[in-house]
N, C-alpha and C positions, 0 to 999 in steps of 0.2 A: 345600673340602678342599685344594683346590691350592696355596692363600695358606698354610692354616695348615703346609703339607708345604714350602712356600717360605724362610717362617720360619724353622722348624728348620731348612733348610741352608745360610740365610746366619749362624745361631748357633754351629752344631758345623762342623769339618773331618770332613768325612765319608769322606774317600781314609785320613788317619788313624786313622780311627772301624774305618774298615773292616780294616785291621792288627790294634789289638787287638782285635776283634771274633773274626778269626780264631786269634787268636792262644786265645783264650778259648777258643772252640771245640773245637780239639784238646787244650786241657789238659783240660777237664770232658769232653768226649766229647759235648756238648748243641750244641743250635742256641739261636743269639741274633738278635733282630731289634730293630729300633728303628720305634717309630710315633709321628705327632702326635698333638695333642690331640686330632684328629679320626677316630682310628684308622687312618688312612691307613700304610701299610707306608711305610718311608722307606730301610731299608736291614737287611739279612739276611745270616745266613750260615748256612746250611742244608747238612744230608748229603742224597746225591742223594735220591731219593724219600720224602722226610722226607712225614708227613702234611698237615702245615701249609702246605705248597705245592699240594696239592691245593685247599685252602681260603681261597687267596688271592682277599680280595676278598669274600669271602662276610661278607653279613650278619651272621648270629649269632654269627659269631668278631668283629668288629666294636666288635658290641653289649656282647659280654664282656668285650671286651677296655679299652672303655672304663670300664663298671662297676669292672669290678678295678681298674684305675688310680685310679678315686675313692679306694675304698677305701686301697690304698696309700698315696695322699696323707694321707688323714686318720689311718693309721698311721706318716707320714712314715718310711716304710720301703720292705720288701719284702712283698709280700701273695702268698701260695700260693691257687690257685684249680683248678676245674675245665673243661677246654673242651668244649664242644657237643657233640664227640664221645667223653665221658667218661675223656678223659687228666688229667694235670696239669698246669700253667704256673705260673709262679713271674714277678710282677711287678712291677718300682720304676719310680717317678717320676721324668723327668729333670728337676730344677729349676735355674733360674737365680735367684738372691736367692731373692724368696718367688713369682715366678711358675714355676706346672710347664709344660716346651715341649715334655716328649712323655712316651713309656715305653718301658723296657728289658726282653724279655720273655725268657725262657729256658725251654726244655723241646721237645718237650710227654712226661713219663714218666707208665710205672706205678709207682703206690707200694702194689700189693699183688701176692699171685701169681696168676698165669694159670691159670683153672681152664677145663674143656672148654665152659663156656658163654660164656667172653669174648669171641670171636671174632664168635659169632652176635651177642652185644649191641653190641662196639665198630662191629659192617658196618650193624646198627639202627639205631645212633643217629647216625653218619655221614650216614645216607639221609636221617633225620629233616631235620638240618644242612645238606642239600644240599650234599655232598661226594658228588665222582663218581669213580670210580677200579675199576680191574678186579677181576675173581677173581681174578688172579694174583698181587693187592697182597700183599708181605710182612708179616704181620702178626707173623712171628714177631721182624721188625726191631726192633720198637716197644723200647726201654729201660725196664728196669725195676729201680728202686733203692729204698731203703729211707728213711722221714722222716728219720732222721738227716742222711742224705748229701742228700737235698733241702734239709734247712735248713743245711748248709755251701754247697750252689749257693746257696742265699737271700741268708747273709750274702759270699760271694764277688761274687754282683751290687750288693751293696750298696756293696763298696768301689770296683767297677768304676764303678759311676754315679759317686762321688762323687770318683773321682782324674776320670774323665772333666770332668765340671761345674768340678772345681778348673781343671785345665788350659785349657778353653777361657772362662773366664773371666777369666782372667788375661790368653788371645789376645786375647780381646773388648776387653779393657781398656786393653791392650797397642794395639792397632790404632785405638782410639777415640780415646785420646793423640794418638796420631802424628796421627791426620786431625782433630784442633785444633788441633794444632801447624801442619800445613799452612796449614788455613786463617790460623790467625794470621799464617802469614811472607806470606800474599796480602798480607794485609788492612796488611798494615806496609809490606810493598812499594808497597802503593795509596796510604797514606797519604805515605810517602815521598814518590812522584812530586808531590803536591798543596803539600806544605811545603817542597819542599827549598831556596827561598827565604830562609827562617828561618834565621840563621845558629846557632841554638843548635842545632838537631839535626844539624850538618856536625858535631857534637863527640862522641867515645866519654861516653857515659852517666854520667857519675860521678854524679849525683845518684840514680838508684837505684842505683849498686852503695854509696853510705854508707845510705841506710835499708836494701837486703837483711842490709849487715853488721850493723846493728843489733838485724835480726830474727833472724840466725844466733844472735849473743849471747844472745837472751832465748829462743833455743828454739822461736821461734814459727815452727811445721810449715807451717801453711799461707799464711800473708800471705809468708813467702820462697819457696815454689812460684808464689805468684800475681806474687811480684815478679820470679822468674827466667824466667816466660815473658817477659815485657814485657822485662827484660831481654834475653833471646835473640831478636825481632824487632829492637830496638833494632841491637843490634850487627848482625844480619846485614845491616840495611837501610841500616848505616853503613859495612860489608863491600862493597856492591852487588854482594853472592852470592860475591865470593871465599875460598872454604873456609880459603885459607893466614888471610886474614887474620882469622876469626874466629877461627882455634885460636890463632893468637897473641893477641887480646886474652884468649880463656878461659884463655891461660895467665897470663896475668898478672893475671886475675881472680880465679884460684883462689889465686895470691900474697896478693892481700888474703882471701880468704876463712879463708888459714890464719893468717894472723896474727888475725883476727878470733875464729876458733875457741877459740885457747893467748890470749888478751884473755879471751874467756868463761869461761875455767877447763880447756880441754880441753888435758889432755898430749901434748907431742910425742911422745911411744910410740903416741898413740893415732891419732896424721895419714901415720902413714909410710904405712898399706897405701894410704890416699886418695891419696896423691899418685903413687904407684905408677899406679894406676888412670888417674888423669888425664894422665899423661905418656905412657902406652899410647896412649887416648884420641886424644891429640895427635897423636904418631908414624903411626897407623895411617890407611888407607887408607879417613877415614870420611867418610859424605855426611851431608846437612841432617841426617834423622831423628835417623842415629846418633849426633853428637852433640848433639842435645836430649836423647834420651834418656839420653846419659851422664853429662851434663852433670846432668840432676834427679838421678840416682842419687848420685853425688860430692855432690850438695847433702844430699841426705838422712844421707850418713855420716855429712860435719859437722855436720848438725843432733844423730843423733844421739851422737855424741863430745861437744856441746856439752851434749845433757840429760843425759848420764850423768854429768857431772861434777860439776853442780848448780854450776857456778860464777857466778851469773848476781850481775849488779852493782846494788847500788842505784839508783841515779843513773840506768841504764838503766831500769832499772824502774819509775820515773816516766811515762818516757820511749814507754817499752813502754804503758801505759797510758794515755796522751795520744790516742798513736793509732790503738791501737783504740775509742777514744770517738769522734776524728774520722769514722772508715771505718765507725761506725754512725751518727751524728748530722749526718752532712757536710748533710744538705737543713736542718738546722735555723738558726735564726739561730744562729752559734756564732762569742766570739772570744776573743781572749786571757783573760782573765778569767776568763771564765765556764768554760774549760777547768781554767785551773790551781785551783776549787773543788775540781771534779770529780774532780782525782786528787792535791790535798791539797799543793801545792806554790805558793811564790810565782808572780806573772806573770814575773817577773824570770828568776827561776831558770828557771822552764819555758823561757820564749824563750833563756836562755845552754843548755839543753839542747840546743834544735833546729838551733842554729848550730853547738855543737860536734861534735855524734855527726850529725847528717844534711847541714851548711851550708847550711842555708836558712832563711828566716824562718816563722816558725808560719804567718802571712799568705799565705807561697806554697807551702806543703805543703798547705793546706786546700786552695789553687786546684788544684791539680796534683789532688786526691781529685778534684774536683768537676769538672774537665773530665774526666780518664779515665774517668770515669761516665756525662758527656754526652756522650763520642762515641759510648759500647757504645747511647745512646736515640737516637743521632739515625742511628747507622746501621741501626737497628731500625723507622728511618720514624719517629721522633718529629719533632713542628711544635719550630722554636726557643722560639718562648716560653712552653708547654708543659713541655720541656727545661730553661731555666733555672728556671721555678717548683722543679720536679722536684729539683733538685741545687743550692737554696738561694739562688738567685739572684731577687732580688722587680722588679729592675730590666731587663729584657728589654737593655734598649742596653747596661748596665754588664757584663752578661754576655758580649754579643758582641764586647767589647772584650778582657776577661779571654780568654775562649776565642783571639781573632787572635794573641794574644800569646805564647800556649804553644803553638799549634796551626800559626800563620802563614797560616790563612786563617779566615773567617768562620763560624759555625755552619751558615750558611744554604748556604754553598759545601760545604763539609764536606760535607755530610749529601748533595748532591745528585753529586757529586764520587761518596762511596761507594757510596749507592744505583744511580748506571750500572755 
């Protein structure tokens, strides 16, 4: 029970949980508590001598309280129920995606009136339940409302659950980012130290900042998130952590990004708030996180300024198709040729594509897929020649040659280099 009550509090902010909680509280006049999967109580907000505090921890409330919860779930709702000692509860599912990480419970009321036998049956069935509590207990405390007004607390916990689950999924998401983002600036840091021999990585990036602008162009959401990570290790590790000088190259990054933007069809009416943003961005007093995560959002407007205006270009669009045929087929034997079939363009033409929109040759875009691939397998503990099979390479030595050349050390050093 302890793991699954563990769970739940590294998912939800529970100091926060506990505000609206109360805050709930005093507006309905009900008590609300949260439990895991395992019925375990996780956090409460109860008036003093509330019943359900006497039955904390008791079996049969437990028992019921998980049953309801199935239920609920398979209502993917609110479920109204009866507890042990003949009140009523009102119960939703707290879900993240499609798994449920606990239940939201509210009550416990009468939903009819108190006749002179109540008293004697609710102290009955309490005993039954094994609830202990004195003669003295107020029983005339108990709340008693009407279905109507239970099925407005129903639908009130329903919205509660789900602004709840919105907001902390979004922390979740929020906080999940960032601690890949860190590890990635490790892991570029590490990589740094091993290559910094190489004299091409002593240079600001241009070679992905011409493919992300090409992927701004065509729109494409995700291959420009995956290429503005690697981008932001890049520059920080060419920064060596000094914050001035990565917002100066982001600002001149975003230079090209808006010319690349009003290139893809998107209006300058539509770049002004973005650049607003990014010059804030810049100005402002931010560390590593902050701007990664500004930096993707400013990505995202341009992305979408760029689909909203459907300006996207032929000739890109070849172009755009090339290589997402690479970044699925990169282990296969694949070369010029046999590309430009595939997305209906000369060899000729395809190759004046990739020199003019990326400057490089088809030849070393394919390598560049194929080693960033094999580093994510070899720092994962893949063997080298394994590794090159893996990422299209049939020649073990021809690979290790390839990999020295963009990487500036060996697969074999590589791999043992980031696995310490």
């Amino acid at each position: 029970m302890k793991r699954e009550t563990n769970a739940l509090r590294g998912i939800l902010n529970l100091k926060e949980l506990e505000k609206l909680f109360t805050n709930y509280a005093r507006t309905s006049g009900l008590d609300v508590a949260l439990y895991d999967t395992a019925g375990e109580e996780c956090l409460c907000v109860r008036k003093p001598g509330c019943i359900c505090s006497y039955g904390a921890g008791n079996q049969a409330c437990r028992e019921k309280i998980l049953y309801s919860g199935r239920k609920a779930q398979e209502l993917k709702g609110s479920y109204i129920y009866e507890t042990p000692c003949g009140l009523v509860m009102c119960i939703t599912p707290v879900s993240l995606g499609e798994e449920t990480v606990g239940y939201l419970t509210t009550g416990p009321v009468i939903l009819w009136e108190k006749d002179e036998f109540f008293a004697a049956e609710f102290r009955r069935k309490c005993a039954e339940a094994g609830f202990s509590f004195g003669a003295d207990y107020d029983i005339g405390a108990l709340r008693q409302i009407d279905c109507a007004s239970m099925t407005s607390v129903s639908e009130t916990l329903t919205v509660l659950v789900s602004y709840m689950v919105r907001e902390e999924k979004k922390y979740i998401e929020q906080r999940s980012e960032l601690s890949r983002l860190n590890r990635e600036r490790m892991r570029a840091a590490r990589e740094m130290q091993i290559r910094e021999a190489q004299p091409r990585y002593n240079k600001y990036p241009m070679e992905l900042e011409k493919e992300l602008i090409a992927h701004v162009q065509m729109g494409d959401r995700n291959q420009a998130k995956s290429i503005i990570n690697r981008f932001l290790n890049e520059i920080f590790s060419y920064a060596s952590g000094d914050l001035e000088i990565v917002k100066a190259k982001l600002y001149e990054f975003t230079a090209f990004l808006s010319r690349s933007a009003v290139e893809g069809g998107a209006p300058l009416s539509a770049l002004t708030g973005i650049l607003k943003k990014n010059s804030r961005l810049i100005l402002e007093n931010a560390d590593f996180s902050d701007i990664c995560r500004g930096t993707v959002e400013i990505l995202d407007d341009f992305l979408d300024a760029v689909y909203e205006s459907r300006g996207k270009k032929g000739a890109n669009a070849h172009l755009y198709n090339a290589i997402r045929y690479i970044h699925a087929h990169y282990a296969e034997d694949l070369n010029l040729e046999m590309l430009s079939q595939q997305v209906y363009v000369s060899p000729y033409y395809l190759s004046h594509l990739f020199r003019r929109e990326l400057g490089e040759t088809f030849s070393d875009y394919l390598a560049g897929v194929r080693v960033s691939r094999a580093k994510e397998l070899l720092m994962a503990g893949g063997r080298v020649e394994e590794t090159a099979e893996r990422v299209g390479y049939r020649d073990a030595n021809y690979f290790q040659k390839i990999f020295k050349k963009y990487v500036g050390v060996t697969p074999s050093r590589y791999r043992k280099s980031m696995l310490n």
